[in-house]
N, C-alpha and C positions, 0 to 999 in steps of 0.2 A: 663454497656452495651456498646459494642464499636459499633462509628459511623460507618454510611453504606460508611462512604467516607475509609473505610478500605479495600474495595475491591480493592483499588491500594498495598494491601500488599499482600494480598489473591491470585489475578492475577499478579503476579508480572511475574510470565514467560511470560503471554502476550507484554509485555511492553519488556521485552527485548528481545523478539523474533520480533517484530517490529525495534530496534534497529540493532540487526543483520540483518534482511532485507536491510536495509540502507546501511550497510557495502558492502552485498553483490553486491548491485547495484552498490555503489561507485569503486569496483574491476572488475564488468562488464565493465562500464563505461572507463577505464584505456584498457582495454583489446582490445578492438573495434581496427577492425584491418584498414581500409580504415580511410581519413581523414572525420570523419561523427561531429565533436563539433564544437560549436560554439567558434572561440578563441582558447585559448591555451589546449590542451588535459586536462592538470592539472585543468582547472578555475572550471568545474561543480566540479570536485570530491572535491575541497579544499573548495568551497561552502558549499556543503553539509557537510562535515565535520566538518568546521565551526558552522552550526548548531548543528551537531551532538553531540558535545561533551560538550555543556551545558546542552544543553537537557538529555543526558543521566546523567550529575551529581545532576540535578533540578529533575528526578525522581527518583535516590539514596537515596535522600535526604528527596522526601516525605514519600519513603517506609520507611525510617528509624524514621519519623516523625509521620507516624502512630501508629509505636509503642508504643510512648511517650506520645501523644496529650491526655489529661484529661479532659478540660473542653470545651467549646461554642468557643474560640478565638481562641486556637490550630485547632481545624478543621477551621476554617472560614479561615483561612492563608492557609492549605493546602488545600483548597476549588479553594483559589482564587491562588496558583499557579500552581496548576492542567487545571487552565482555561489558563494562560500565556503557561504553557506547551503544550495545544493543539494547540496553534497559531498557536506554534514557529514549532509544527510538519505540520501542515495544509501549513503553507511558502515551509518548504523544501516537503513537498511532493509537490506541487506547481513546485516547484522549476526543480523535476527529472521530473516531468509530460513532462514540457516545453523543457527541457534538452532532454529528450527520443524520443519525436515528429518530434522536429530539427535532429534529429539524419536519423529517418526514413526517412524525406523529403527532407534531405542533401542525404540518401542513393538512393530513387527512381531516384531522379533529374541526381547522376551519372550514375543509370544504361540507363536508357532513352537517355543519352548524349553518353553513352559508355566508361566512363569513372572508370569504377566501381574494375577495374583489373579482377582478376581469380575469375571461379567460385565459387569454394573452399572458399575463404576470405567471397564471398555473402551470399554464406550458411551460414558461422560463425558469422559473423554480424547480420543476420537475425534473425539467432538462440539468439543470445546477445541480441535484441531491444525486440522480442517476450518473453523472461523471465523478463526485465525486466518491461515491459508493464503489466506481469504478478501478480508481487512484488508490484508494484506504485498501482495498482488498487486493489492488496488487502490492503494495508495503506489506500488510499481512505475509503474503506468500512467501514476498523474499525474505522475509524475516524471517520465520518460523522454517523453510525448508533447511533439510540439512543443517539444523541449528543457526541458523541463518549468518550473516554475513563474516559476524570471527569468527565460522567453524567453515569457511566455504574451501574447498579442497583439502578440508581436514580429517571428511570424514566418508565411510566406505557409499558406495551409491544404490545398498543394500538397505543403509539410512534415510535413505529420501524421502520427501515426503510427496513429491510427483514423480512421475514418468514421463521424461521428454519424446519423442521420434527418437531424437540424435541418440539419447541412450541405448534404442534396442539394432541402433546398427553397427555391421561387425568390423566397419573399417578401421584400423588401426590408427588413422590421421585423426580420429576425433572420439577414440577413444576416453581423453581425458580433457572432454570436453564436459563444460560447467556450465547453468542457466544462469543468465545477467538479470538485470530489472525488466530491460524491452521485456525479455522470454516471458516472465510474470504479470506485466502487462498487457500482453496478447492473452494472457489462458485470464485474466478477470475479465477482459474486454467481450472476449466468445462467451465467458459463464454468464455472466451479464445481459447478454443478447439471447442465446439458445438454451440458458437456464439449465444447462447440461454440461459435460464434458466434453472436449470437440476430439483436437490430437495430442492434449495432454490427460492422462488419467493419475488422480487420488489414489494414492499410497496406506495412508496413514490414517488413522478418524479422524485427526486432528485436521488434517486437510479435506478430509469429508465432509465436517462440520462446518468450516470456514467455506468451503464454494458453497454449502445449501444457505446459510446464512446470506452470503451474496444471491445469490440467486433467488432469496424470498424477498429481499429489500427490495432488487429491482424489477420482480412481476410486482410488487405490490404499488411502484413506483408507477409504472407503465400500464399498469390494466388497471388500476382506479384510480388519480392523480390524473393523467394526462390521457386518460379515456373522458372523463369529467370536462374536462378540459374543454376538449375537444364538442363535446354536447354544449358547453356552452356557447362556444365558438358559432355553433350552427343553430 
């Protein structure tokens, strides 16, 4: 009977569609057209990458460890480095959170100063911090729900820290049904946009605090940034 810590093989697209997220940021990130980082262009993205690319070999490693693991110590080792592996994503998403905010607050402060250049560049910028404002807060989500990804199918759904649809329905086909990364990227994407809860609802504070967070970063993104923008535009 294989251990439920196999859902890291099971869900293996989650895990590297997190990953790719990362990447994507990291190319946002480089792209940013006014001087909006901290330090040198390169320092966040070589940071994060820095992370990235153990992380990404340490969950190669336990998908491929899943398959092997036979007895109580095999899983207790990909247990506990499933637990190392959320740290070390919990840091770098950490890491872009801080990196993306400075961005925004490096952006306002030019525009306010008038220092901002064309409007064209604000809109593109703007558009760059609101996607990945988008990205970070869906990492956020999967991370933290349910203990996020070594605790996913570990723990009761009384735990949670959202409320999918699929949860409150009584078919027995999808009963032991689990939210992936997509699912997390839809509910930042709608909080993002409607500044609210759409069809998933907050559980927990902790995920009450993470969507208002999200959702103050991007009205503040969208109604002065690329309101501005736009005045100048015209």
């Amino acid at each position: 009977m294989r251990h439920q810590h196999a859902v890291i093989h099971h869900r293996g697209l989650d895990f590297w569609s997190a990953r790719a997220a990362v990447l994507v940021i990291i190319c946002l990130q480089l792209l940013v057209i006014n001087n909006l980082s901290f330090g040198p262009r390169w320092l966040a993205p070589t940071v994060e990458a820095a992370l990235l690319v153990p992380l990404s070999i340490a969950t190669a490693w336990t998908q491929m460890a899943t398959r092997k693991a036979v007895d109580h110590e095999h899983w207790y080792a990909i247990g506990q480095l499933r637990l190392y592996i959320r740290r070390t994503a919990l840091v770098m998403t950490g890491v872009i959170s801080i990196m993306n905010c400075g961005s925004l607050v490096l952006l306002v402060r030019a525009l306010l100063e008038g220092h901002a250049g064309a409007g064209t560049t604000l809109l593109v910028d703007a558009l760059n911090i609101w996607v990945t404002n988008v990205i970070v807060f869906a990492l956020w989500f999967w991370s933290t729900d349910r203990g996020g990804p070594p605790t996913c199918g570990l723990v009761k759904r009384a735990q949670a820290d959202f409320l999918f649809p699929q949860m409150t329905l009584p078919d027995r086909e999808i009963q032991g049904w689990l939210p992936g990364f997509v699912d997390y990227f839809f509910l930042a994407f709608t909080n993002a946009t409607a500044f609210s809860p759409t069809d998933t609802l907050p559980l927990t504070q902790r995920a009450k605090l993470l969507m208002m967070a999200e959702a103050m970063i991007s009205l503040l993104t969208i109604a002065l940034v690329a309101a501005r923008a736009v005045n100048i535009l015209a």
